[in-house]
N, C-alpha and C positions, 0 to 999 in steps of 0.2 A: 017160488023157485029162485027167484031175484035175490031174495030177503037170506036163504037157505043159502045160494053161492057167496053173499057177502060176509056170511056169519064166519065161513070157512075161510074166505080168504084173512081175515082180523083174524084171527086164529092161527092164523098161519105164520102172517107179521108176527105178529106176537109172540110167536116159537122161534121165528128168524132171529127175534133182537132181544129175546133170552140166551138162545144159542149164540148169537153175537158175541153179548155181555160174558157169558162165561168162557168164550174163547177168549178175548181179552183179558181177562183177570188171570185165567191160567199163561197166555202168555207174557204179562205183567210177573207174576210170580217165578215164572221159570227165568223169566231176567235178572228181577232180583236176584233168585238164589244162585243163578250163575253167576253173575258180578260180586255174589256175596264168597262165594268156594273160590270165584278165584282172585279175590283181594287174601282170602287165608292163605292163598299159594304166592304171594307176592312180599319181596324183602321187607322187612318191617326196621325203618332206618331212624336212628336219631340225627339230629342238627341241632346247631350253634350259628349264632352271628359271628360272626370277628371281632373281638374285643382290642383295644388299643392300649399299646405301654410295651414296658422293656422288659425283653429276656431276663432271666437268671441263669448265667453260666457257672459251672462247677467246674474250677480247675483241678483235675488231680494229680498228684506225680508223688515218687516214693522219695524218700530221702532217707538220712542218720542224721542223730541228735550227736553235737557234739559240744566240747565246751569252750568258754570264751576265752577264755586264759590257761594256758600251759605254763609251769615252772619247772626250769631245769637249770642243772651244777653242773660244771667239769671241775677235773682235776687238773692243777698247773701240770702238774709231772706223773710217769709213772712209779705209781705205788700199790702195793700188792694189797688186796682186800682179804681183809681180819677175821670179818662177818657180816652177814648181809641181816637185819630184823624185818623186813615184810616183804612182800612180794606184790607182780601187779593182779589189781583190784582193792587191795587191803585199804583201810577208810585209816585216813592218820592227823595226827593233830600237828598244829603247830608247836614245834621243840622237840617231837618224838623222836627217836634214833633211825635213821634211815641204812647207817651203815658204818663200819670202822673199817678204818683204814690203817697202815703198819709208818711210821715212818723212819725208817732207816731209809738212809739214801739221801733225806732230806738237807740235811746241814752242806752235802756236795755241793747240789742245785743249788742250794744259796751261793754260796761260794763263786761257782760260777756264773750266775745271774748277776753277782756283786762285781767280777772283773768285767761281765760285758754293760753292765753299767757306765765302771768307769772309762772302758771306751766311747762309746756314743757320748760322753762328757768331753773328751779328750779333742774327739773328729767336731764337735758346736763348736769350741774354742779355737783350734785353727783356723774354722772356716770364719769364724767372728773377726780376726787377728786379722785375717788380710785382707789386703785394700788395694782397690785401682787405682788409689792413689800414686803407690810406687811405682804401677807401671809408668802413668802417665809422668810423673819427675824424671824418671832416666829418659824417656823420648825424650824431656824436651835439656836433657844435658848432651843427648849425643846429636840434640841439632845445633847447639852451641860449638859443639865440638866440630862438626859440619862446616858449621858458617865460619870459624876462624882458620880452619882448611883451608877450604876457599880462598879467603881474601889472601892468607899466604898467598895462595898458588896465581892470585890475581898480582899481587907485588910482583912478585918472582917475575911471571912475566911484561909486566910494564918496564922492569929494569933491563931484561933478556932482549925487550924489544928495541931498548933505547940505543943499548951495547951492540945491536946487530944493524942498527941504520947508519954508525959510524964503523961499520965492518970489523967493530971487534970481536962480533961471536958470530958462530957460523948457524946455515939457515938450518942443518940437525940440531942444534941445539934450543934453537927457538921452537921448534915444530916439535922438541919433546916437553918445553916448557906447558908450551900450548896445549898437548894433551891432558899435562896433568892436572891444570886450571880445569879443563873440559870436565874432566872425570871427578873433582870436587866437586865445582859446581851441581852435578848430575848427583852426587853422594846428598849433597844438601835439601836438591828437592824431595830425596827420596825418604828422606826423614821428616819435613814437613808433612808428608802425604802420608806418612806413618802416623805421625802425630794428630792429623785431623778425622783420619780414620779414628784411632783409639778415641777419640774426643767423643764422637759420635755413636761408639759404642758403649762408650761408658755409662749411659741412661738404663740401659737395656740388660747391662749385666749387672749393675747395682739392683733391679728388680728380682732378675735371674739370685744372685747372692741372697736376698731378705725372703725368697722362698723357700732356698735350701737351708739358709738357717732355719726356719718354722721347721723343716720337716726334720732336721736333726736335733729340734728341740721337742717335735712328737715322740720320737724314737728315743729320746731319755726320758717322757714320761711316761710311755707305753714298758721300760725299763724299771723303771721305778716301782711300776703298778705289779709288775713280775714280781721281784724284790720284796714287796710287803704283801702281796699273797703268800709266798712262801713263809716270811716271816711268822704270818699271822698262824699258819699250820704247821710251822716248828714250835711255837710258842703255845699253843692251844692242844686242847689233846684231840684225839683224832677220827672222833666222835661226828661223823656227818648226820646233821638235823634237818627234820621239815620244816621249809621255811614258813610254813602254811597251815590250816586244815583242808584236807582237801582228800582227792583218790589216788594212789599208785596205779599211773598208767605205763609206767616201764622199769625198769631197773637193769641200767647198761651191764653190770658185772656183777659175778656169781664169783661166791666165796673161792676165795684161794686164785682169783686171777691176778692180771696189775693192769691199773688201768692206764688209760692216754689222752691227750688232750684233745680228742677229734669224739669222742663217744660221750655224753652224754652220763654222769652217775646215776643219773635219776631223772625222772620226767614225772609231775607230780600236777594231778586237774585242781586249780583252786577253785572250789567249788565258792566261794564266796563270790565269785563273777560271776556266776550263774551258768546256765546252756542253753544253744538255741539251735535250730532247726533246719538243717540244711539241703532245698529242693531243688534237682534241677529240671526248668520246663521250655518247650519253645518258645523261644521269641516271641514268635505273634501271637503264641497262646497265651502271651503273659501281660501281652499292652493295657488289658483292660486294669490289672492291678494296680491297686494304688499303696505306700506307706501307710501304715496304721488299721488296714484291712485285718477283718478278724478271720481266724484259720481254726481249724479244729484236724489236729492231728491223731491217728488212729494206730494204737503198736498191736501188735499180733498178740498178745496172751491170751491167758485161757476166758477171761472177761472182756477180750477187744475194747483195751483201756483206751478213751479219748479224750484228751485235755486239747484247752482251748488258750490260742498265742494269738497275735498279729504281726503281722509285714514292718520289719525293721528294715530291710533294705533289701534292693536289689540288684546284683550286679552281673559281671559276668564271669559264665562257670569255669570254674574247674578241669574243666575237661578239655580246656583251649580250643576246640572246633570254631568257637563262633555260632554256630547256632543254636547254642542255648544262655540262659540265663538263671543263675542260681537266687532263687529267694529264701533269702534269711529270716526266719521266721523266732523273736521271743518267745520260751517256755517257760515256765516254774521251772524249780529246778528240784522239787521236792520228788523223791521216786525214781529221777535218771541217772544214771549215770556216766553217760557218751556213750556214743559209736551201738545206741538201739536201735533199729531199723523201722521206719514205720509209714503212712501213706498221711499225706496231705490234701485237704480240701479247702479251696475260699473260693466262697460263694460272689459273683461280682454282676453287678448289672449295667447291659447294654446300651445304646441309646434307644433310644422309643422310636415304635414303628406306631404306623398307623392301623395295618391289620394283624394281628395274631390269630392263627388258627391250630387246636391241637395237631400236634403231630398224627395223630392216628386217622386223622384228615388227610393227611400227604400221601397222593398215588405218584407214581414213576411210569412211564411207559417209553415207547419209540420217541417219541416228542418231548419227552422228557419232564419235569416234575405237573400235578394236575391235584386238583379237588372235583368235588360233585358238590354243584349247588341246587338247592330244590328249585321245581318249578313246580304250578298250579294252571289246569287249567279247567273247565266246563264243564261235564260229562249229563247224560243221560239220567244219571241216579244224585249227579249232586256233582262236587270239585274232586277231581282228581289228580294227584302228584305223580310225578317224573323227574329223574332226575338228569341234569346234562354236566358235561365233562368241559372243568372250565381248566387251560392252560395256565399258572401261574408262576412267578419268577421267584425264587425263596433265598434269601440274602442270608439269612443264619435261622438257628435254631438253638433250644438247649433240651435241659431233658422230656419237656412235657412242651412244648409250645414251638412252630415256626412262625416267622416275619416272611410276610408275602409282600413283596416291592410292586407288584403290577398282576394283573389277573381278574380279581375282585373289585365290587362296586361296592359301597355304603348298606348294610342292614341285609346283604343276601343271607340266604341261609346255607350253612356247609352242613354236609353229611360227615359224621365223625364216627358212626359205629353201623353196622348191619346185622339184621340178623344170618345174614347172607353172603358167604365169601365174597361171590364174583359176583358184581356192579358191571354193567354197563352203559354207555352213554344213550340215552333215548328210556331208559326200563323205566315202568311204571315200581315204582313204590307206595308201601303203606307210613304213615305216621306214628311210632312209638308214644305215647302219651306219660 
């Protein structure tokens, strides 16, 4: 009976720590496959370290091509136009006909360019002719004249005086002597005091004088040059030429007008100077530029033509604000021909940060800029990832990478892509492989 109840109860264990075992394996299994369904339900993220080095910024801004050198003609006088031979745009060589001109009228204009000639000759000559000289000689003749006054008028009365102590002249007649001594003498200083004044200015108007002469000897050669312009277009026929090869970029008058000396006959691109590229950008978008930085400019055609210049200079714009700056950028010159419109890029790098992280890395929130960097920790079935929300301070950026000044440590990992819109701080993640 003993032997009968032990048989049963071994038997019994034995079903215990069967049934045991297989409740264990089933709940072993039901773990797994739940930690297994729901890692498939969990963002599946990639990461990056932070790499170290400098931005590429792309500056861009639109400009026009324009050329370096413009050449233009006026007309001394008006003169009625003959016929005009191209128009603007037309591509012209040097010596070609730009336009004729009529000149009747012209022999006047000389004529009287020739009389006001010989005045601004006539006004140098005067002004050469005279001298402070003269002034100063007559002062100092009418202080001669002064001081022999005088001494008269001093005699007169020594004698008047002498004649009125022996009662032979009366005291009206001394006391008129005496005036008139009085009122010499006083003539005499005042001529002295004339004389050392003029002395004094005589330095000052002899500079004064060698100025005006210069400028009335400008004004006969600024005459002169009138004079043989004319000359030269009574004597020549009346055939205006390009002084150049180059583009018609204006043509002040149209057949049958008359022109004047304020307009322009012509304005003509010498394409032999070449053209270059005119952008304007902000200020502190521009500090990073350097001279000699290569630029690759982009015109709008139907093949989005892009030829490639560098930074000849920068200064400031056009536009007078003050806060911009224009960069002049060198082109070929083959294919333009001013005033195309087109967009500018140069490519410039930053100084070196210690951390770079793609941009697609960079969250915003309340708190303002953030990354998620992995963590690792222990779990039941092996290491599990999470990730946490790190605050970071972001100094610049360009198109594909920012510079994090503070935030991050050496060799973390950053989350740069999800499979998963919304990331939160604390979420378990998977690893993309």
């Amino acid at each position: 009976m003993n032997i009968v109840n032990q048989e049963i109860n071994l038997k019994r264990k034995k079903l215990i720590i069967k049934i045991s075992a297989v409740f264990l394996g089933v709940l072993v299994l039901l773990t797994f496959f739940s930690n297994t369904i729901n890692n498939f339900s969990l963002p599946r993220v990639k990461v990056e370290t932070p790499s170290s080095g400098a931005l590429n910024k792309d500056i861009i801004a639109e400009g026009i091509v324009e050329e370096k050198e413009t050449v233009k003609d006026y007309a001394q006088s008006g003169r009625k136009v003959l016929e005009v031979y191209v128009k603007a745009g037309s591509n012209v060589k040097k010596g070609s006909p730009i336009m004729m001109l009529d000149k009747e009228g012209l022999q006047e204009q000389l004529d009287q360019e020739l009389l006001l000639l010989e005045k601004a000759k006539l006004s140098l000559e005067k002004l050469a002719d005279s001298s402070e000289e003269d002034n100063l000689s007559s002062l100092k003749r009418s202080i001669k004249t002064a001081e022999n006054k005088m001494l008269a008028a001093q005699k007169n009365l020594e004698e008047t005086k002498s004649l009125y102590d022996i009662g032979a002249e009366a005291k009206a007649s001394l006391d008129k002597v005496q005036e008139e001594y009085d009122s010499a003498r006083e003539e005499y200083g005042y001529k002295q005091e004339d004389y050392s004044l003029a002395l004094k200015n005589q330095s000052k108007k002899t500079e004064d004088k060698k100025r005006d002469i210069k400028d009335r000897q400008l004004d006969v050669k600024l005459q002169e040059l009138k004079v043989n312009k004319i000359s030269k277009e009574l004597s020549a026929d009346s055939m205006i030429i390009s002084p150049c090869d180059g583009i018609v970029k204006e043509i002040g008058f149209d057949k049958g007008s008359v022109t004047n000396t304020s307009t322009a006959l012509y304005s003509i691109i010498d394409t032999s100077k070449g053209f270059q590229f005119r952008a304007p950008v902000d200020k502190e978008s521009i500090k990073p530029v350097k001279l000699d930085d290569k630029v690759e400019v982009t015109f709008e055609t139907a093949e989005d033509r892009i030829i490639e210049g560098k930074v000849l200079e920068i200064k400031n714009s056009l536009d007078g604000t003050g806060d911009k700056k224009d960069i002049i950028v060198v082109i070929p010159q083959e294919g333009v021909k001013g005033e195309e419109k087109g967009k500018m890029r140069v490519a410039v790098a930053s100084k070196n940060y210690e951390f770079l992280v793609p941009n697609s890395a960079v969250g915003e929130n309340e708190k303002g800029k953030f990354v998620y960097v992995l963590k690792e920790k222990k779990g039941p079935l092996g290491n599990e990832y999470f990730i946490q929300q790190a605050v970071v301070t972001v100094d610049d950026y360009d198109n594909f990478r920012s510079a994090v000044l503070s935030g991050l440590e050496a060799n973390e990992k950053i989350v740069v892509s999800s499979s998963k819109e919304t990331l939160y701080d604390g979420c378990r993640v998977m690893l993309e492989r």
